[in-house]
C-alpha positions in Angstrom: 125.2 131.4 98.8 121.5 132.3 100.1 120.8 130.5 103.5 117.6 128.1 103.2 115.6 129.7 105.6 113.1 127.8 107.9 111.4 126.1 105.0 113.5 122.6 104.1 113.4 121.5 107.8 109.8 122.1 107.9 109.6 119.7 104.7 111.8 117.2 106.3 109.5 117.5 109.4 106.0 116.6 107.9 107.9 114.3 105.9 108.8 112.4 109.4 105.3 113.0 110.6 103.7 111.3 107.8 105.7 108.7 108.0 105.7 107.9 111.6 102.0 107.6 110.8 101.7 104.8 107.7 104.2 102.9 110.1 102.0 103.2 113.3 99.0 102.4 111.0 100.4 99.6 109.0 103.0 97.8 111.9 101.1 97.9 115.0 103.6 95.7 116.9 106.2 98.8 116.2 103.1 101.2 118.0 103.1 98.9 121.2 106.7 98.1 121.1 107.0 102.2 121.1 109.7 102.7 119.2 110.1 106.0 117.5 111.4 107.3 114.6 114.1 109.6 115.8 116.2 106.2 117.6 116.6 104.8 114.1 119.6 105.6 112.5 119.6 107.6 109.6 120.9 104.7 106.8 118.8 102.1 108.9 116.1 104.1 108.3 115.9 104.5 104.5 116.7 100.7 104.0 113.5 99.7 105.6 111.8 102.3 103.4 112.9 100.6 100.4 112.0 97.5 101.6 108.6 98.4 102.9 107.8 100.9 100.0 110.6 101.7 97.4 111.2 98.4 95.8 108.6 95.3 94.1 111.2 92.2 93.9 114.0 91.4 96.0 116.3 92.2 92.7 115.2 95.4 93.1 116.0 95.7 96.6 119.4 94.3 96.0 120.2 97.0 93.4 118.8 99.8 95.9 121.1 97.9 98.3 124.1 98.5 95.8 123.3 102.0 94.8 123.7 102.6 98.6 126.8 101.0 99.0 128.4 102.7 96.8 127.4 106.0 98.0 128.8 105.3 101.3 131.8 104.7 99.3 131.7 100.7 100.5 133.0 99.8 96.9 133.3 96.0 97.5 129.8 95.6 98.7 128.4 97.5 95.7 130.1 95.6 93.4 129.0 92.2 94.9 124.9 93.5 94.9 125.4 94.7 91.5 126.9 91.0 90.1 124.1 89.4 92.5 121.8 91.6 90.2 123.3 90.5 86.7 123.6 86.3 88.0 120.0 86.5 89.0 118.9 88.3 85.8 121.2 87.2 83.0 119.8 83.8 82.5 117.3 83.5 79.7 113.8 83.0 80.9 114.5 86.5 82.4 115.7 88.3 79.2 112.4 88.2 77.6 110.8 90.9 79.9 111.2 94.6 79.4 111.5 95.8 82.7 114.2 93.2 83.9 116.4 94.1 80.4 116.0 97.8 81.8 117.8 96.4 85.2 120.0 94.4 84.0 121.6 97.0 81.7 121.3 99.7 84.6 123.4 96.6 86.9 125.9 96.8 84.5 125.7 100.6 84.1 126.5 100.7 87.8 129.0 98.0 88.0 130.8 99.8 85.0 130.7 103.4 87.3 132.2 101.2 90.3 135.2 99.5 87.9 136.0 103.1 86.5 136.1 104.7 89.6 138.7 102.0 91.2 140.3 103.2 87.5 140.2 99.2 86.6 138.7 100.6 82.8 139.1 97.6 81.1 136.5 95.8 83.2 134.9 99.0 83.2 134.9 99.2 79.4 133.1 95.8 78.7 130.3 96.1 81.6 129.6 99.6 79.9 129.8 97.8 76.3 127.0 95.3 77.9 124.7 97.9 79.7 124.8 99.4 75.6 124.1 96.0 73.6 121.2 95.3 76.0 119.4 98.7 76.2 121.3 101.5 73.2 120.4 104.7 75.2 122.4 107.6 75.4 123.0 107.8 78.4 125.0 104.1 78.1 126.8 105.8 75.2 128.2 108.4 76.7 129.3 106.1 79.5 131.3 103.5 77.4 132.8 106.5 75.6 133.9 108.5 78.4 135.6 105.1 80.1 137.0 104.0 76.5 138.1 107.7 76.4 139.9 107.1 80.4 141.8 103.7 78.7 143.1 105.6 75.5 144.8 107.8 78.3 145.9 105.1 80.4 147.1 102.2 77.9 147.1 103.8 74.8 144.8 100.9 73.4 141.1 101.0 72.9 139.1 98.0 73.1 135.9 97.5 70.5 134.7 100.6 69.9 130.8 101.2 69.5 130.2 102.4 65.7 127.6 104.5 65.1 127.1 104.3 61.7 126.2 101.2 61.7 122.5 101.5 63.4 
């Protein structure tokens, strides 16, 4: 493997920079306070990014919030964001908007990844069946086949299957 050379730090570094400076511009009190970058820690850090900049509503935070969790492998937590996602988006006044379909089909997209990989497929399964019914990409597809595919193996039964002719 070819060494990366000076070049990504350098990237990470003006990265840093730039954003030491929207911070001292935009939060003063952080400016007189004098606290630096560098004493954050790293996962503290990138939270207040996508609270300050990342996300628009505090659903979208909270899905940012489970994405994280479950790359830090805290399971539990992520599935907990992700149902806080689908309760505060499933009722009906909500269902009406594109953009909060997209997120609640991506909630259950990622609450179906989280089941599958604590191997509990059935649950798995029917969140992945939902994330399809409410926004038919390819992407959920392959998902709810692949995790239909994992129960065949494990029971030997496979719930509702999507059919494709159908469409």
């Amino acid at each position: 493997m070819k060494p990366l050379g000076f070049w990504p730090f350098l990237h990470q570094a003006r990265f840093f920079l730039v954003l030491r400076e929207i911070i001292h511009r935009n939060f003063p009190l952080l400016t007189t306070l004098n606290i630096t970058l560098y004493k954050l820690k790293h996962h503290l850090f990138f939270l207040i990014i996508l609270l300050f900049i990342g996300c628009k509503n505090k659903t979208e935070l909270t899905m940012e919030r489970g994405i994280q969790y479950y790359e830090w492998d805290m399971i539990e937590k992520a599935v907990l964001e992700f149902k806080h996602v689908i309760h505060s988006l499933d009722d009906e006044s909500n269902k009406t908007d594109y953009s909060n379909i997209k997120l609640l089909s991506r909630a259950h997209y990622n609450l179906a990844v989280v089941y599958a990989k604590k191997n509990w497929y059935e649950y798995a399964a029917d969140e992945a069946r939902k994330a399809f019914e409410l926004f038919p990409t390819n992407e959920n597809r392959k998902l709810l086949e692949l995790i239909q595919t994992k129960l065949l193996k494990k029971t030997g039964t496979k719930p509702g299957a999507i059919d494709s002719t159908s469409r």
